[in-house]
C-alpha positions, -999 to 999 in steps of 0.1 A, spaced: 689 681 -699 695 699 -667 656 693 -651 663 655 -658 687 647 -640 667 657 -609 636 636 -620 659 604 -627 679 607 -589 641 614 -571 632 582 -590 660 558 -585 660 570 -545 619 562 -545 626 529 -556 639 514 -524 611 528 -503 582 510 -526 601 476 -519 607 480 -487 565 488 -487 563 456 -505 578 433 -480 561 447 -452 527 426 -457 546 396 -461 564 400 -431 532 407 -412 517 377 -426 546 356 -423 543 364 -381 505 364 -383 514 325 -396 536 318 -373 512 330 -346 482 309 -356 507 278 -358 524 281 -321 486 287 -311 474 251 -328 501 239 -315 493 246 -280 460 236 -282 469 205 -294 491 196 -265 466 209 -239 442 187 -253 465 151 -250 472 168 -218 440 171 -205 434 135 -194 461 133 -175 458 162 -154 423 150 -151 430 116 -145 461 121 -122 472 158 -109 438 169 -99 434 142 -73 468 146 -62 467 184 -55 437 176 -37 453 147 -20 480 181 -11 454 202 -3 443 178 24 480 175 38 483 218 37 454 232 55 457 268 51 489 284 31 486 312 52 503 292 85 531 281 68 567 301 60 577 304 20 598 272 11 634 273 15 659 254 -2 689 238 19 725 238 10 722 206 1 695 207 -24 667 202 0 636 221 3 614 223 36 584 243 43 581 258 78 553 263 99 545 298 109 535 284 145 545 252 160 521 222 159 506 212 192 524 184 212 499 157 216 520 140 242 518 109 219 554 94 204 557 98 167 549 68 149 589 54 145 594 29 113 601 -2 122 638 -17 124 645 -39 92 654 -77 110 689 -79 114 689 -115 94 724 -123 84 728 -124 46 750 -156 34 775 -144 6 
């Protein structure tokens, strides 16, 4: 009776171990799902995206990269107190002697109320 008791405890503790064996595919298949899904789903978006960054941001950052010559001359951007952010130039621009185009003043037309 003795050598059974051994052989029934050995069993009993070996049965939690094949179980756990048992969910471990599952799990991997369950993430290997849930991989392929966030994947399609990514795709997808890219894909409505594309006409729009085709159609619109492309010609903008070009219409940027026309306005920024070289990266190189300018400081990283900083951001104000305030919220704003400026980009400094590493060297001054060159006066041109010329007045900087001003706005013109809105007419001063009084508004009846």
């Amino acid at each position: 009776m003795k050598p059974v008791i051994p052989l029934i405890l050995s069993a009993a503790f070996a049965l939690p171990a094949a179980a756990q064996e048992a969910e471990g595919p599952g799990i991997r298949d369950g993430l290997g799902m849930l991989s392929e899904g966030s994947r399609l789903i990514l795709e997808g978006l890219m894909d409505e995206m594309r006409p729009f960054v085709e159609d619109q941001m492309i010609p903008l950052l070009q219409d940027l990269n026309g306005m920024i010559d070289d990266m190189s001359a300018y400081h990283a951007p900083e951001i104000l107190p305030n919220g704003d952010i400026i980009i400094r130039r590493r060297v001054p621009q060159e006066d041109t002697g010329e007045a900087p185009d001003e706005p013109e003043a809105p007419a001063q037309n009084p508004v009846d109320l």
